[in-house]
C-alpha positions as CSV (number, residue, x, y, z in Angstrom):
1,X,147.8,100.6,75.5
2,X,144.2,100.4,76.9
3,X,142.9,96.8,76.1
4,X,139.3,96.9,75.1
5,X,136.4,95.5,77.2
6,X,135.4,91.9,76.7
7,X,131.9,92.2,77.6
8,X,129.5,95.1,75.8
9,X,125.8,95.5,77.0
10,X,123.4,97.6,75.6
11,X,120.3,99.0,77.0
12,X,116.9,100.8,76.1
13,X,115.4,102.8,77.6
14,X,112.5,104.6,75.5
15,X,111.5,107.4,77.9
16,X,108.8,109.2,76.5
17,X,108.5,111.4,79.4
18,X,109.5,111.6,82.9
19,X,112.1,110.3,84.9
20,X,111.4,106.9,86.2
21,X,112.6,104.8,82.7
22,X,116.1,106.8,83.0
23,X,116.9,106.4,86.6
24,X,115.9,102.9,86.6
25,X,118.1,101.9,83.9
26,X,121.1,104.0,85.1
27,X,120.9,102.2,88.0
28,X,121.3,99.0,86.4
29,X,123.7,100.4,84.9
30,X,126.2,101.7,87.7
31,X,126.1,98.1,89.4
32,X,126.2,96.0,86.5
33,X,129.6,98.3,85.1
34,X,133.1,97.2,85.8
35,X,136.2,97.5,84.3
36,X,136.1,94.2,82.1
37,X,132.1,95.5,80.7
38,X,131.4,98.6,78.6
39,X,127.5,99.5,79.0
40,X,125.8,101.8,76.5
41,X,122.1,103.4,77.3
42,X,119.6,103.9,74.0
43,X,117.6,107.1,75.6
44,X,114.8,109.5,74.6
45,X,115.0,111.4,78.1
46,X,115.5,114.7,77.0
47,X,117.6,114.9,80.6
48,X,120.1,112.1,79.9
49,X,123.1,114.4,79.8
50,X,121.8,116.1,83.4
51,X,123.1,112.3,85.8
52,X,126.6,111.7,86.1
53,X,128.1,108.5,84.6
54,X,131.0,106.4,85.9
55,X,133.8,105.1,83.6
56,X,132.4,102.8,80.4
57,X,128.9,104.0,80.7
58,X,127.7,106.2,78.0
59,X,124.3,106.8,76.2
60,X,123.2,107.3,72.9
61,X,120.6,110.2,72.6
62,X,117.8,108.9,70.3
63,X,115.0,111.5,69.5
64,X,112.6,112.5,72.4
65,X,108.9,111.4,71.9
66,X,106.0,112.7,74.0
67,X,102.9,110.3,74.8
68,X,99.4,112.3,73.6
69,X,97.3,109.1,74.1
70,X,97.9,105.6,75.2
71,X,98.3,105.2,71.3
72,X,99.7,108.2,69.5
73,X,102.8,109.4,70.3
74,X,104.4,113.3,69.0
75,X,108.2,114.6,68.2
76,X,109.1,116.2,71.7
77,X,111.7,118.7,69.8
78,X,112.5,118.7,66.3
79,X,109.5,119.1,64.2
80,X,109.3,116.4,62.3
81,X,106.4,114.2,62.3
82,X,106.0,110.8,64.5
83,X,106.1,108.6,61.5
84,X,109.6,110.5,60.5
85,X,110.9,110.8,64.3
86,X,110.1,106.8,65.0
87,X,112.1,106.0,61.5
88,X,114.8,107.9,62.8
89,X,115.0,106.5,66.3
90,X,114.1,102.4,65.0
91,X,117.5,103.0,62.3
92,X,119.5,104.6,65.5
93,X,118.4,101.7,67.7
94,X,119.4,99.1,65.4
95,X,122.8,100.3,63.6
96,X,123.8,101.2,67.1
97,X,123.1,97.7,68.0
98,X,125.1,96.3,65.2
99,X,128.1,98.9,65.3
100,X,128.4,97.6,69.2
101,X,127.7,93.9,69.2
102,X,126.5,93.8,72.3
103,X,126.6,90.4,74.4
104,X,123.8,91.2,76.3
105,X,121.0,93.4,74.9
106,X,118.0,94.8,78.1
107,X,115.1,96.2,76.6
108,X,113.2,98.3,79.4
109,X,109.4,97.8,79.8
110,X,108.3,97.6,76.6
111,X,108.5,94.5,74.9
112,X,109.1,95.4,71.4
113,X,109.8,99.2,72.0
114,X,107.9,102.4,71.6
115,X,105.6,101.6,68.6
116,X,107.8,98.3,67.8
117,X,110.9,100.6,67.2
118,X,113.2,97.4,68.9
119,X,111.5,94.5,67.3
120,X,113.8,95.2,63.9
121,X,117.2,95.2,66.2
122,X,116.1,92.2,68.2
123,X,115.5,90.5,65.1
124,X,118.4,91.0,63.6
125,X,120.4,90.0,67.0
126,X,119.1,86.6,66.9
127,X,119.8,85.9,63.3
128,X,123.4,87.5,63.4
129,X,124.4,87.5,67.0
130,X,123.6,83.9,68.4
131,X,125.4,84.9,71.3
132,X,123.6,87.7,72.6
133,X,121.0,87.3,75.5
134,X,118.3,89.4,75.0
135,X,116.3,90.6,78.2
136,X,113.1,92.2,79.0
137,X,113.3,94.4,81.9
138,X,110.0,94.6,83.9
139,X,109.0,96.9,86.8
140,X,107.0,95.1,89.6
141,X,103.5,96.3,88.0
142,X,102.4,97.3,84.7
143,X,99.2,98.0,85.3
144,X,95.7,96.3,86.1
145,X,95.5,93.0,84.2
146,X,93.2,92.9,81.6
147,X,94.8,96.3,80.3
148,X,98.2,94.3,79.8
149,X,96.8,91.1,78.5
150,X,95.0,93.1,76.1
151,X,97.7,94.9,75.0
152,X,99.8,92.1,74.6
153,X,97.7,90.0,72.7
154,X,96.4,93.1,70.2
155,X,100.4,93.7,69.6
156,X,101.3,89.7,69.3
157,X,103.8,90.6,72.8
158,X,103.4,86.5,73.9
159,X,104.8,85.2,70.5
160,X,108.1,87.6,70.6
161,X,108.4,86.9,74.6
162,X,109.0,83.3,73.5
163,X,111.2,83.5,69.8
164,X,113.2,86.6,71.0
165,X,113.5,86.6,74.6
166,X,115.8,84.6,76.6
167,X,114.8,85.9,79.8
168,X,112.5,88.3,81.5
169,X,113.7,90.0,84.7
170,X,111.0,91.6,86.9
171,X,111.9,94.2,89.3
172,X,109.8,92.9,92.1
173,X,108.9,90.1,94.4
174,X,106.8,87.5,93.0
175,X,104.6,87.2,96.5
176,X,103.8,91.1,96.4
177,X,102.7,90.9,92.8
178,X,103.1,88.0,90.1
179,X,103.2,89.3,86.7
180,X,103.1,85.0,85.3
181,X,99.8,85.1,86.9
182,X,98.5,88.2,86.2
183,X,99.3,89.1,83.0
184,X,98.9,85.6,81.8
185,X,102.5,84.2,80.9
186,X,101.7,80.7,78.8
187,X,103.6,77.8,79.9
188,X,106.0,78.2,77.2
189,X,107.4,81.4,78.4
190,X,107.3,81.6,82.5
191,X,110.5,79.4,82.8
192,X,112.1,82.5,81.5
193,X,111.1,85.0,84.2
194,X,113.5,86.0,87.3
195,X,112.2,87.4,89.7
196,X,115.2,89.8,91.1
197,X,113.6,91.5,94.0
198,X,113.3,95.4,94.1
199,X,116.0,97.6,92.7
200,X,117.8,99.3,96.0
201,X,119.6,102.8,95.3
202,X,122.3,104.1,96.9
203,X,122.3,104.1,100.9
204,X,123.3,107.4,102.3
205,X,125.0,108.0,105.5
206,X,123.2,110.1,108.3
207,X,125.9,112.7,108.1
208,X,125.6,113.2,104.6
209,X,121.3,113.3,105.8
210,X,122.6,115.6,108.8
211,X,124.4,118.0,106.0
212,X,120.9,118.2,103.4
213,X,119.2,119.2,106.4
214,X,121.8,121.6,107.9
215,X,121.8,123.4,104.4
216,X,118.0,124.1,104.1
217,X,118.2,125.0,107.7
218,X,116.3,122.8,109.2
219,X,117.5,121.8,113.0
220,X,117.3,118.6,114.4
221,X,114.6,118.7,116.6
222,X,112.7,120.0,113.9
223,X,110.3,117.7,111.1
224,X,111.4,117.5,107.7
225,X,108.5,116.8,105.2
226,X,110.1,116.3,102.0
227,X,107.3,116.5,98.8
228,X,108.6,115.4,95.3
229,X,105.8,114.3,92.1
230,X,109.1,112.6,89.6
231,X,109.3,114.5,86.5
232,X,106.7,116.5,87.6
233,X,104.6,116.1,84.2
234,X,101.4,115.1,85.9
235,X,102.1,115.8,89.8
236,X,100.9,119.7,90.4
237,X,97.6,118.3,92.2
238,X,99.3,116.8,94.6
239,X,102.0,119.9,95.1
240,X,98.6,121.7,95.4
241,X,96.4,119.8,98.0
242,X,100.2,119.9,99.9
243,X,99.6,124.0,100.0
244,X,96.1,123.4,100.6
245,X,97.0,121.4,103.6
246,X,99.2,125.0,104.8
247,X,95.9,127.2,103.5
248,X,93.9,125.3,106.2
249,X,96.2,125.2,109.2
250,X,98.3,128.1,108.7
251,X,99.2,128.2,112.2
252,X,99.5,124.7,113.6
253,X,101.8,122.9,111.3
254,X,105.0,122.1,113.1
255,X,107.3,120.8,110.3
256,X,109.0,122.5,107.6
257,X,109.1,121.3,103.9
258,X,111.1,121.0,100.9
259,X,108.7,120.4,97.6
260,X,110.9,118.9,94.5
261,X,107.9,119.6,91.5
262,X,110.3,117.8,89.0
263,X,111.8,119.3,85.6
264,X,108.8,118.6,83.4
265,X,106.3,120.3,85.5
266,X,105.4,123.4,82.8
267,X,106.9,127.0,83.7
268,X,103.7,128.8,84.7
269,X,102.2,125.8,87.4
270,X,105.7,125.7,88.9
271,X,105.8,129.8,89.4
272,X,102.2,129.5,90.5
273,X,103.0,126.9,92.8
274,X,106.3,128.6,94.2
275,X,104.6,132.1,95.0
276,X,102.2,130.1,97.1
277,X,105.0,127.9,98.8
278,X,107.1,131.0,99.3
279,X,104.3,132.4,102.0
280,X,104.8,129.2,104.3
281,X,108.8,129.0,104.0
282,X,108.8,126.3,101.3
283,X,111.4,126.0,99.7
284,X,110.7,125.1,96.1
285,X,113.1,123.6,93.3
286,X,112.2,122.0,89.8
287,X,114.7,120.0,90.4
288,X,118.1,117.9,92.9
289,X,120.0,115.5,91.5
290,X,121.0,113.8,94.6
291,X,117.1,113.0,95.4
292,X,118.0,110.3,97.6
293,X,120.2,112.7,100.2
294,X,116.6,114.3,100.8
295,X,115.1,111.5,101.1
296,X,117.7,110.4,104.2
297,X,117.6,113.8,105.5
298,X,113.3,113.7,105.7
299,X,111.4,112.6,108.3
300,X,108.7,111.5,106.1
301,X,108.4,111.9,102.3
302,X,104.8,112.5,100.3
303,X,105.0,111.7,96.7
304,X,103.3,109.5,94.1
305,X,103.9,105.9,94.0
306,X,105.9,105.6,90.8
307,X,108.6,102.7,90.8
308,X,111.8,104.3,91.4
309,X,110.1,107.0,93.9
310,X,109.5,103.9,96.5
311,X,112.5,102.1,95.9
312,X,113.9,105.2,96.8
313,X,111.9,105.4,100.0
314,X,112.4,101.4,100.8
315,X,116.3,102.3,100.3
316,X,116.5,105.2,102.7
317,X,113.8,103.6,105.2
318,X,112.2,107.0,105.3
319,X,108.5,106.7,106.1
320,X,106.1,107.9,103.4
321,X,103.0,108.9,102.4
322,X,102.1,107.9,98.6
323,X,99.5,109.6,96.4
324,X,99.1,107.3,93.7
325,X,98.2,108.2,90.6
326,X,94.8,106.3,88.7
327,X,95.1,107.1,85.2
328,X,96.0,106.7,82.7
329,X,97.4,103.3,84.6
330,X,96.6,101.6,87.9
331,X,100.4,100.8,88.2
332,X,100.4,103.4,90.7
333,X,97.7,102.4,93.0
334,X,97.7,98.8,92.9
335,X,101.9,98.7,94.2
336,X,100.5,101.2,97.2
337,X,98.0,98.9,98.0
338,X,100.4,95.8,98.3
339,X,103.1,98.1,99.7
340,X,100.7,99.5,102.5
341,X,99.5,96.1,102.6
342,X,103.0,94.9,104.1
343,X,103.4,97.9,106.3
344,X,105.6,99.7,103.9
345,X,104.2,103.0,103.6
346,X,100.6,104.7,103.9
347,X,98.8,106.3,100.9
348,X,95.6,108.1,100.3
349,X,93.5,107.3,96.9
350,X,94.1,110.2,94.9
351,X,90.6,111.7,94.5
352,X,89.6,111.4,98.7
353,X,92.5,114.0,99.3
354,X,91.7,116.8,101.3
355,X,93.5,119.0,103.7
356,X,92.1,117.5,106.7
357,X,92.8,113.8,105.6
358,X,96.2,114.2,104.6
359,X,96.7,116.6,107.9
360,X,96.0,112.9,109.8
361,X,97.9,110.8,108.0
362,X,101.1,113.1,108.8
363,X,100.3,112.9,111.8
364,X,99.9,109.7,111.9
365,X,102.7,108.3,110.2
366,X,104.8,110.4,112.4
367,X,104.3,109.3,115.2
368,X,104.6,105.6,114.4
369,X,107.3,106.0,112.2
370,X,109.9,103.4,114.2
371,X,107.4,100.7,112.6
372,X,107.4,102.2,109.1
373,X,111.1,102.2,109.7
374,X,111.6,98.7,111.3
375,X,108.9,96.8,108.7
376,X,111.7,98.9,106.1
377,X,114.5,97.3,107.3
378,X,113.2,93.5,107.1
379,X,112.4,94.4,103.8
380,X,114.7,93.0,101.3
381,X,116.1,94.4,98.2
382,X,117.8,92.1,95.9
383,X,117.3,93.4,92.8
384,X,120.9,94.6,92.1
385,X,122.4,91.4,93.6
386,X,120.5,89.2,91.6
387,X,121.4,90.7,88.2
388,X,124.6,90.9,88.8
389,X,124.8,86.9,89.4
390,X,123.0,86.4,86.3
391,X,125.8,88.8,84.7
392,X,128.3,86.2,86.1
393,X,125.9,83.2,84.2
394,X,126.5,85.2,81.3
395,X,129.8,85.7,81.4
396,X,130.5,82.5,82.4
397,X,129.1,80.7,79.8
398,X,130.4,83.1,77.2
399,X,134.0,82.6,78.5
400,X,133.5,78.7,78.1
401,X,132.2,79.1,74.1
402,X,134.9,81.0,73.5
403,X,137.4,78.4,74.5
404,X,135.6,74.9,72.9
């Protein structure tokens, strides 16, 4: 007989579009599992069932929502409207939550959930489940200040950081950007916050790089420019300077290129963009679940500066040129600045893009890309390492209550 796990954690992710929410938590997840700990993902990412999980990881598929302003949110599938679809995922969140007990509860980004949709199971946690640690798990950079602090204080976010929260883990180094600083933690609550360092992904081996680049046929003495936008949602502009770039310099553009637009890039842009691609040899897919392999087999990757995308890049040490997005958040641009700032990676402000300026900075980052790649490697991320020793805290401490 299979003995049960003695340690449940349950996590959120509210993913109202895109990938980065989903690949950030399953990342968590598949370091924080082991055989004595049973993890369970809350998830609205219509791709869920698309990423393979290991053994006692499993998710619970709550009705997709799609963002139509910062404020108002729309069924993604069943037509029902948002008042109905939010009712139905805030009573899935919570009897989830008290059907699986968990000891340690991480809510993903957003404090008390899409449109509050957590606050009611985080409630109830901490008047019927004194021992569960509740966590807030924040990327490196929201967005520009005043946005957050304004947000936060219009929604009451301070007051429930300090009565429900026992900790709030930050994805990022505090000397590249301080979140207690800039989004104006009171005194109360920054004894809370842990800083874990960057999330790293899974380092893959040069042969297995060797064998990406020996299946899209590209020789080693030739460049690999890889070009991926996420979930592809809001990334065809920078798919289309990329085929701009080829317009321009038909001719004298020695490298060859695999473009990943993402699965939520719509139908028609993606067939408009592969008939373009297709007269330069560019191959074109909507979508690789093993992104990182092409990242290791690239010799320089151009994509948007979304969280996951440059821990991705900072894991595989390939050199990169970002694009950041501006709107509807700064997140984007501020993390390329800091990140360029460091000697990370290189990135053009997304409305100076033109065919000739990216054209330079490919050149450019070519040919000095043993710094990109050595600055890379003195780069630490600990943001794996780090939540796993404040697993062991947890478990610790929950193993000695159980015995006095």
């Amino acid at each position: 007989m299979t003995l049960p796990a003695d340690y449940n954690i349950l996590m959120y992710s509210h993913d109202t579009y895109g990938l980065g929410h989903i690949r950030r938590t399953m990342a968590i997840a598949n370091h924080l599992q082991d055989a004595n700990t049973n993890i369970l993902i809350l998830t609205g990412s219509p791709i869920a069932g698309r990423f393979a999980f290991p053994e006692q990881v499993d998710f619970v598929r709550i009705p997709g929502m799609i963002k139509k302003t910062n404020d108002e949110y729309r069924s993604l599938s069943i037509r029902i409207d948002a008042t109905h679809a939010l009712k139905i995922r805030t009573d899935i969140i919570k009897a989830t939550a008290k059907t699986f007990r968990p000891d340690l509860f991480i809510v993903d980004k957003e404090p008390l959930g899409l449109k509050r949709e957590v606050l009611p199971t985080l409630k109830w946690l901490k008047r019927n489940c004194s021992g569960t640690k509740n966590i807030l798990g924040l990327r490196d950079i929201l967005d520009e200040s005043s946005v957050v602090c304004a947000d936060w204080r219009k929604k009451g976010v301070y007051r429930y950081l300090d009565s429900l929260y026992d900790e709030i883990w930050v994805y990022g180094d505090q000397d590249i950007y301080d979140p207690i600083k800039q989004y104006k933690l009171p005194e109360n609550i920054q004894h809370k916050v842990v800083f874990t360092g960057y999330i790293s992904r899974n380092q893959i081996d040069k042969e297995t790089g060797r064998k990406i680049r020996k299946q899209f046929r590209i020789f080693d003495d030739e460049t690999f420019i890889l070009v991926t936008t996420g979930g592809g949602g809001d990334g065809s502009e920078v798919l289309e300077n990329y085929l701009d770039l080829h317009d321009k310099f038909p001719e004298s553009l020695p490298f060859k290129s695999v473009v990943i637009t993402g699965p939520f890039m719509p139908r028609k842009t993606r067939e408009q963009l592969r008939k373009r691609a297709r007269r330069y040899g560019i191959k074109l897919l909507p979508f690789h679940p093993h992104l990182e392999e092409l990242m290791k087999a690239a010799d320089l990757v151009i994509s948007m500066g979304g969280y996951n995308t440059v821990c991705e890049i900072l894991t595989q040490r390939t050199p990169a040129l970002i694009i950041p997005r501006e709107s509807p958040r700064q997140e984007q641009l501020i993390r390329a600045e800091r990140m360029r700032a460091r000697g990370l990676i290189d990135y053009i402000p997304w409305t100076q893009v033109t065919p000739t300026l990216l054209r330079e900075k490919i050149v450019s980052l070519l040919s000095r890309s043993t710094t990109y790649i050595e600055n890379m490697e003195g780069f630490s991320l600990s943001g794996l390492e780090t939540m796993r020793k404040r697993l062991d805290v947890f478990k610790k401490e929950k193993s000695i209550s159980g015995k006095t």
